[in-house]
Structures are given as C-alpha cells and as structure tokens.
N, C-alpha and C positions, 0 to 999 in steps of 0.2 A: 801558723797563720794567725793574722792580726782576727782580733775576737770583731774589729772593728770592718770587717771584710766580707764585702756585699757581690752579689753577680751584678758586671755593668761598673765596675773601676777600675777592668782592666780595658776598658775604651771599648769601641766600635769596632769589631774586624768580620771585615764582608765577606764576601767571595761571591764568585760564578762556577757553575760545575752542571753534572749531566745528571742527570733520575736514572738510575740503572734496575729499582725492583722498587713494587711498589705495594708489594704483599705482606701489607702490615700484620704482624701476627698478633697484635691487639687491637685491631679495625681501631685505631686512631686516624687514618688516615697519612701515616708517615710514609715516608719514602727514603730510600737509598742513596746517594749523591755524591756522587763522586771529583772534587772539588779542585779545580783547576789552581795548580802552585802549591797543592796543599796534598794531593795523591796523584802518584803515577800511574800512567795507562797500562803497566806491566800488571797480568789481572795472578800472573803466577805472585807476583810480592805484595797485588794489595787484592786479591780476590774480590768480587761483588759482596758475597756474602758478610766480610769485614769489612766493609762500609759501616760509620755510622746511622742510627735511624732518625732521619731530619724531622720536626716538627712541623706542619703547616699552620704559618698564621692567615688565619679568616678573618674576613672584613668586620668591621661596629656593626655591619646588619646581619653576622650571625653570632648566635650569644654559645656556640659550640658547645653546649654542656647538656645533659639529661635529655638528649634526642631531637634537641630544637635547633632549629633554623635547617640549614642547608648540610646533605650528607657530607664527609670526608671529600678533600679533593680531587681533582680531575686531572690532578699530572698520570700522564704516560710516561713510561720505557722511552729513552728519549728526549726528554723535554731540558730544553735548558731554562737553567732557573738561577734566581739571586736571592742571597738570603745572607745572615751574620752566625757568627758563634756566640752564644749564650757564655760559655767560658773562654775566651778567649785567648785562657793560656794554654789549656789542653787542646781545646779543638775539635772534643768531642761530643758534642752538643749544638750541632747546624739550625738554625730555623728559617726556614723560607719565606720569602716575602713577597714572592711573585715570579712569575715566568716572564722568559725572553724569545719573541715568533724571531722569526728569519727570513733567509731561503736556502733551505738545505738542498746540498750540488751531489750528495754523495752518501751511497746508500751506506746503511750501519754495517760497522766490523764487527762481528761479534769475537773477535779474539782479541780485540784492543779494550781498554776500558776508555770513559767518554763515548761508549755506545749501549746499544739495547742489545743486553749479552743475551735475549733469549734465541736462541734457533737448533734448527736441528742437528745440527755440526756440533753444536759447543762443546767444548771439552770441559767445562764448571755444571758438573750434572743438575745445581738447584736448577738450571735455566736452561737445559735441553731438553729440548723436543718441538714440535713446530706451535708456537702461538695461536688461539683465534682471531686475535687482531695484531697487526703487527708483523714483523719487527719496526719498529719507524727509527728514521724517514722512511715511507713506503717507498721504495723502488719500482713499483710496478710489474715484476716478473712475478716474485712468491706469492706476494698480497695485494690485491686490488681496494683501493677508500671505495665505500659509497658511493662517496663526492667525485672519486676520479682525480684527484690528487696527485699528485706526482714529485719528483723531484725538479729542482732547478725552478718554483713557482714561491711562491709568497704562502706564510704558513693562514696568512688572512683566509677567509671562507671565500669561494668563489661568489658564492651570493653575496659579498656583501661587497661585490665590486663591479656592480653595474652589468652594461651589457654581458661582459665574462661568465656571469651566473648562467649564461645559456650555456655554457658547457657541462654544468653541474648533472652529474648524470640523475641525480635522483627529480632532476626538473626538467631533465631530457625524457626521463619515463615520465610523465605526468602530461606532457605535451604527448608523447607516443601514445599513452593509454587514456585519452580527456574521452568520454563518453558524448555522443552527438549521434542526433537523428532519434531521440527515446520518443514515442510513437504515445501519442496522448486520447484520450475519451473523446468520441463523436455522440452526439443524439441523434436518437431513432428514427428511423424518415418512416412517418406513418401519413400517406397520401390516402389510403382508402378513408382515414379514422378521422383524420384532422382536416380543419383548413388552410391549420398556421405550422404545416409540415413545410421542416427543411431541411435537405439534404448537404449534407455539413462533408469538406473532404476531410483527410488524415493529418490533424497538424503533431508539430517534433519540436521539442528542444533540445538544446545542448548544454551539456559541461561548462561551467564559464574558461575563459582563458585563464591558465596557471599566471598569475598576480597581475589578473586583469589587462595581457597584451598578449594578441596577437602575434605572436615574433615570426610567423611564416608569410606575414602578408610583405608583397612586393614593397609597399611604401614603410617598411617596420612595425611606424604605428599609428595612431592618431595624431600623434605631435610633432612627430618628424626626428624626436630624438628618445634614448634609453630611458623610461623615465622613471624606473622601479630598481631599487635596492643601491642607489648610488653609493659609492665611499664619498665621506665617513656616514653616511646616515644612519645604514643599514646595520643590525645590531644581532647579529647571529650566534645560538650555541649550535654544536652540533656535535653530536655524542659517536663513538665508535663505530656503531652496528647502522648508524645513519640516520638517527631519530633527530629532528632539527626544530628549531624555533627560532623565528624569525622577527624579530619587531621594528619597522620596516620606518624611517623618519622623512623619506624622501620629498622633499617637495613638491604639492602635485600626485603623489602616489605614494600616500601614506598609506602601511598597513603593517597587519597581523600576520602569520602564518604558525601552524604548528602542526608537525607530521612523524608519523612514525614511520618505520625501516619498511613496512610493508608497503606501503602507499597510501595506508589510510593519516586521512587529512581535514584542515579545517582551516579556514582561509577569509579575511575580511578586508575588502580594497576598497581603495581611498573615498567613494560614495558611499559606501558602509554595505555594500550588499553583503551578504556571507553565503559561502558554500561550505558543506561538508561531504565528506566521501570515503565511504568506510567499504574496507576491500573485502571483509570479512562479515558475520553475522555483527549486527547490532543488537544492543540491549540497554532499555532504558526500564527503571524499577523507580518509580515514585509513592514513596506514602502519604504522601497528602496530598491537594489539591492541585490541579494544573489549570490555569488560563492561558489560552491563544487566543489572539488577534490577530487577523491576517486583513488588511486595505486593500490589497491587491487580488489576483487570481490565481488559486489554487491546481496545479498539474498534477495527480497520483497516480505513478502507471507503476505496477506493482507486477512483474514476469512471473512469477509465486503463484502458491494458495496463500488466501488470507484465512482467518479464524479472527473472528471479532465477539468476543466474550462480557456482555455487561451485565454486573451480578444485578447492579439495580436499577433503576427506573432508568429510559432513554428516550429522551423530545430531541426532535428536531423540526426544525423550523425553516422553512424556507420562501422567502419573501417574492420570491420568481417563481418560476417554472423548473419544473421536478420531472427529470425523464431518467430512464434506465434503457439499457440497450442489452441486452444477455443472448449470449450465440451460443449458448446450448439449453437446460434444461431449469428453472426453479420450482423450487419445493421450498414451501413454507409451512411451518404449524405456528398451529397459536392453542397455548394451552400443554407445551409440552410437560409442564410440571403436576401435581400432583393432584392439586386443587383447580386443573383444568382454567382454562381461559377464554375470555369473549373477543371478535373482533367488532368493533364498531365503527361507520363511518357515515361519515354525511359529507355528501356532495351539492356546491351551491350551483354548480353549471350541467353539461353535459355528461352523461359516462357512454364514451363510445369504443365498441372493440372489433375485433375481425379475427375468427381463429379458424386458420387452414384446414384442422386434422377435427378428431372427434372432441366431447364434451363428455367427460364419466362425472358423476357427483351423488355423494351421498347425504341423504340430510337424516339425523338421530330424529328428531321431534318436528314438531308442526313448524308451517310455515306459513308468516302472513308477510303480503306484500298488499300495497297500499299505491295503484296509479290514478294520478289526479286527472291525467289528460286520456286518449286516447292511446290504444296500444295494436300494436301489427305487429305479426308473426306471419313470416311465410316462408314453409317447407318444402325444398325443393325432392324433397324423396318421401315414404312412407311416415305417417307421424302415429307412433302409438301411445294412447289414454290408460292406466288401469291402477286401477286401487280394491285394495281387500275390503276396502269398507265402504261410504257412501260419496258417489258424486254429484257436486250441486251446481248447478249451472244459475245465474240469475242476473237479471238486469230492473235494477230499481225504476227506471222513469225512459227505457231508449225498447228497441227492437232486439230479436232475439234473432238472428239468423242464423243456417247453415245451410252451406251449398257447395257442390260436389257436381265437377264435371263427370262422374261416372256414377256408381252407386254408393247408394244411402242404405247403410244396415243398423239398425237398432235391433236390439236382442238382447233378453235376460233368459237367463239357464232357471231359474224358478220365481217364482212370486209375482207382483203385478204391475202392469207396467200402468202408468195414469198419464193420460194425455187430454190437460185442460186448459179452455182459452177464459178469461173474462169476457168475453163476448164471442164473436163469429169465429168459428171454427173451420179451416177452410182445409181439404183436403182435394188434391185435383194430379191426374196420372195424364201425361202425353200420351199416351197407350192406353192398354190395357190396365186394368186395377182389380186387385183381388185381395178378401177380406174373406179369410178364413179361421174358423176355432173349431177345435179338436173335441169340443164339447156343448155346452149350452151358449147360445150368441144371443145379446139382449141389449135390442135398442129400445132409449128412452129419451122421451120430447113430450115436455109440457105444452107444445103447440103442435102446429099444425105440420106435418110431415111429408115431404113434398120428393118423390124419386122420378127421372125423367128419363128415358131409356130412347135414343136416337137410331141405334142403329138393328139390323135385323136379327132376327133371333134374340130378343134379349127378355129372358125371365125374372118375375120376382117371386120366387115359392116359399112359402109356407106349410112346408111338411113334419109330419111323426106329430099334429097333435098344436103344432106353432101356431100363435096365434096373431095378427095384427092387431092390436089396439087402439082405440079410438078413428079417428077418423084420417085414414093415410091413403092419400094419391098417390100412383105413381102411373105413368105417361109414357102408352107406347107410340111409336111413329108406324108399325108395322099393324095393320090391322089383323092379322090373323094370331094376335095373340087375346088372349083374354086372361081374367082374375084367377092365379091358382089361392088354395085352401079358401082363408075367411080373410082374403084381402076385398077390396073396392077398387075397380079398375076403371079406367076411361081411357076410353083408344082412339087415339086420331082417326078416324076414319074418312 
C-alpha cells in the first residue's frame, strides 16, 4: 500500500441497512447493521453477531467525548438507517449518519435478517428470549407502545400530528385521570362573634385541560378547529418506556410539555399558564434562598397531614383579614424549647369569642390586666372566688356593689374581719337581723348613739357586768318595756 494512502480515497460508498443489536460492549453507542446489497438476510451465512459494529455520527452540538453533550444514540432493533463506509474497500467500518421513519406494514421476522432478531423463538441464542421493549415494528399482539402505535401508521409521533394525538394513549390517560372538583378553604362563619360574618359555600377547581383543550366538548374547542401540536410544528421525542417531550410551535398554541411514563408531568400553553402533576411523592431540597411572588390567588387543599418546620424566625404578614377555620382540635405551645417562650399580643380593635364547652387554665405567676373602660361578667351557673392568700377588692373614685338575688355569706375561718365606710355606714335587714359574738361584743361612737326598736318585744340588754357608754338612746314603740342594766331609755308612751 502506497505510503501516500489515506482513508477517504477510495470515494464515498453509502448504504442503507437495518440495526439488528445495539449492545455495544464498549457503551460507545455502536450498533449492528445489517447492510442492504452488501449482506444477506440468511442469518445462518451472515449471523447478527458477525455483523460489523457501525459507528454513530453525532451532530456539531455534541462534542461526543469525555461525557459531554448528549448520551450514545437512540437507534432501536429495527431502525432503518443510512450511513457510508469509513474503508470502503473492505467494508468493514459502517458509520451512520442518520435514520430513515416509514410505515412499517409488517411485523419483524426474527429468522430473516433486515429484522430485530430478538424473540423468544429465535434460534441465534445472543437474541433469545422475550425483550422489555420490542420486538419492532411493534405488531400489537406480543408488545403494546406507550403511544399505541401500531403497524401500517407513520413512524411520526402521533403527537405531533394534530388532532391524531388524541389517540396517543399516554394523552388518552391524562384526559381519563385530569383531577376536577378539588374542594378549596371556606372562612369561619362566626354570626354570634362578628358583624362582618359570612357564610361562604364550598368552591373547586380543576386540572387544566391536557394542552389547554377541551377535546370532549360538543363544539371541539374554542376555535372551531385542532389547534395544538399540528405537523410540522410539533417537535416530539419520545423514549421507549413512554417518557416524552414535547416543544409544541403551533400557531396559536404554542407550548411545552414534558412527562414521564408514570403520568407525572409538566405542561406550559400558549398564555403561559403552567401546570405540574406529579403521580407520586414530590421533593424539593433548596440550599439557599427562595422567593415567590404570586399576583393572583392562592388554592392549598392538601388531603395529608402537613408538618411545617421553621428552624428560625417566621413573620407573616397579612394586609386583610386573617381567619382559620379547624374542625377538630388545636393545641398550641409557645415556649416549647428550652429557654421557654412569651406570647405577646396587642389588639387595636375588638377581641370577641364564644366557647360552647368548658374553660380549664392555668396561669404559673401573677396576673395583671389593665381595663380602661367598663367590664360585665355574667354567670349563668355557680361562680367560685378563692385564693391561698389575700383578696382585695377596690374602687379608686366609683361604688362598690354586690347583690344577690338569694344570700349573701361572707366568712373567714380565723382572724378579723374589718368592715369600714369613710363616712355612713348603712346596714339594713327586710327581716329580721342578728348580730351575734361568741365573746366580748363592743360598740364604739364618738357621737351620739341613737337604737329605735318599732316592733313589740323588742330588748336592749346589757348583761354580765356591760356597760352602755356615754349617753345612748334607744326607742321603744311598746311602752311596757323599760331600760335593762345602765342603759337610758325613753319609751314612747
């Protein structure tokens, strides 16, 4: 061979041929290719496995080396493909240059070559036993697409062919499983508490339409015609297991989409609204800052327990009105940590409540409360007072009442009881009145003492020694009584 002998002087020689295996045993991303006018479909004289291993050439936007750009390609078992020989005296050195869609009429032979030898029949053991995906073209009986796919159709994505995409079963579930009727937050209808109580009913929204239409309403749609994912606009991959991406150019109904095999999804049409809908747990981990801005109105209807965790400081601020509505029980601490906590609060308006059931509370230390205006309490059942230590009742500049449709008991178990007025002292019984001590009784008046006894029988004595002091009237109506001990008496007479 001439020393002067380069690859690429022995000319251009192409070809067309089928991908027969594509399990490269050095993840280069090669495949097998069985090469039409250049190998026969007899797999006994050219078996799969002596196939050459074809090169894949990647586009200028991927630089194919040290794990950048885009993984190995995306030929299938099956794919027909055009590519040249590198040596194109030998012919054993294929590289591909791209795939060729169809519509394939007839399911794969796996005993012919020009098909996907994998199945469970096959008598070439590398490629026996039943595939996860495949054999393709899919037939429809052994392997069902996704997509729903079939033979006799265009290898095009159904999505990307206008109204047709309604057939696409992965957008047939989407429309089958769209979530509607999710049941949203009412405020509290407090008619006893408020006067700007309002009884709000139960609003819902829904799922938006899979790429923003309708497709079961009588009229289509809005417009009268299909007007999402037309050809050629619509720009679809769409992987094996059924994960798709969508970048949608449509006139009118431009959009995004991007889903995985599950049904989880993420979706932005042509006014720019976005949905996402994740079939499974979500999880979002952010290590640094997050801002949200939301213009519009917020819906959280959450089926769960939530657990809401702020390690530090949390304000919220709310420019309106702040209601809660809880249909079973809350429990709050403040102070759960270590170094204990205050609650504090000031209120510029009213604080008004109503509680059905009982009131239990316990308070650690004193208590001051501080009312500027007037204050009413009224108990409709027994009200009890008591303290281990001192009670002080007082009113700086007003009156001091208490009144009791039934009895009045004041009582202390020892010590002394002091009942004083700054001026008149009035004491007065509808009945009968009794003033009795268990020991020495001693009345004192720097004036003049005046007792007036109305009805009959009525005594003042001064017995064992008692003495009256200074000069004390007291006034019978009954003349048949007169002055006992060293009292002064004058009797009506």
């Amino acid at each position: 061979m001439s020393e002067n002998y380069f690859m690429g002087l022995d000319g251009f020689v192409w070809f067309t041929g089928v991908v027969e295996d594509r399990n490269d045993p050095d993840k280069l991303g090669r495949v097998r290719v069985r090469c039409l006018g250049y190998h026969t479909e007899d797999l006994i004289d050219i078996p799969t496995k002596d196939l050459p291993w074809a090169t894949v050439m990647h586009p200028t936007t991927d630089p194919s080396m040290q794990g950048l750009g885009n993984s190995p390609s995306f030929l299938v078992e099956g794919s027909w493909v055009v590519g040249f020989f590198a040596d194109a005296k030998d012919k054993q050195q294929p590289i591909i240059i791209g795939s060729l869609p169809g519509i394939p009429e007839e399911e794969p032979d796996y005993t012919k070559g020009f098909n996907d030898p994998r199945s469970a029949y096959s008598d070439q053991p590398d490629y026996a036993g039943t595939p996860t995906y495949g054999p393709y073209p899919v037939d429809g009986e052994e392997y069902f697409m996704p997509s729903g796919h079939d033979l006799g159709e265009s290898d095009t994505s159904r999505l990307a062919q206008g109204e047709a995409s309604e057939s696409h079963e992965l957008l047939v579930a989407r429309r089958t499983n769209r979530q509607t009727s999710i049941q949203t937050a009412t405020q509290p209808y407090l008619p006893t508490v408020s006067d700007e109580a309002v009884q709000e009913d139960r609003g819902s929204f829904d799922e938006p339409h899979p790429k923003d239409i309708d497709y079961n309403n009588e009229d289509g749609d809005d417009y009268g015609i299909y007007r999402s994912g037309l050809y050629p606009y619509n720009h679809v991959f769409e992987s094996e297991s059924g994960h798709l991406t969508e970048v949608d150019d449509t006139p009118g109904g431009e959009r995004t989409f991007r889903s995985h095999s599950s049904g989880t999804y993420e979706e932005i049409v042509a006014d720019g609204s976005k949905t996402v809908k994740v079939i499974g747990d979500n999880c979002e981990i952010i290590l640094g800052g997050n801002n949200v801005y939301v213009a519009g109105a917020v819906n959280l209807t959450i089926a769960g327990t939530v657990r809401h965790l702020v390690k530090g400081d949390y304000h919220l601020e709310v420019e309106g009105n702040y209601t809660q509505k809880i249909h079973k029980n809350m429990r709050t601490k403040i102070g759960a940590g270590e170094i204990g906590g205050n609650l504090e609060e000031e209120i510029k308006g009213t604080h008004s409540f109503n509680i059905d059931q009982a009131v239990k509370g316990r308070i650690g230390k004193d208590v001051n409360v501080t009312t500027e205006g007037d204050e009413t309490r009224i108990n409709n059942g027994k009200y009890n007072l008591a303290a281990k230590s001192d009670i002080f009742a007082s009113t700086t500049g007003g009156t001091l009442t208490l009144n009791a449709s039934g009895n009045v008991s004041i009582d202390t178990v020892s010590g002394i009881m002091s009942i004083k007025s700054g001026t008149t002292l009035n004491l007065k019984s509808g009945t009968a009145m009794t003033v009795a001590s268990e020991t020495t009784f001693t009345g004192t008046s720097s004036g003049i003492g005046t007792f007036t006894f109305s009805g009959s029988g009525s005594d003042f004595f001064a017995n064992n020694g008692s003495s009256v002091i200074g000069l004390t009237t007291h006034t019978h109506t009954d003349p048949a009584h007169a002055a006992h001990g060293s009292e002064t008496s004058t009797a009506n007479d």
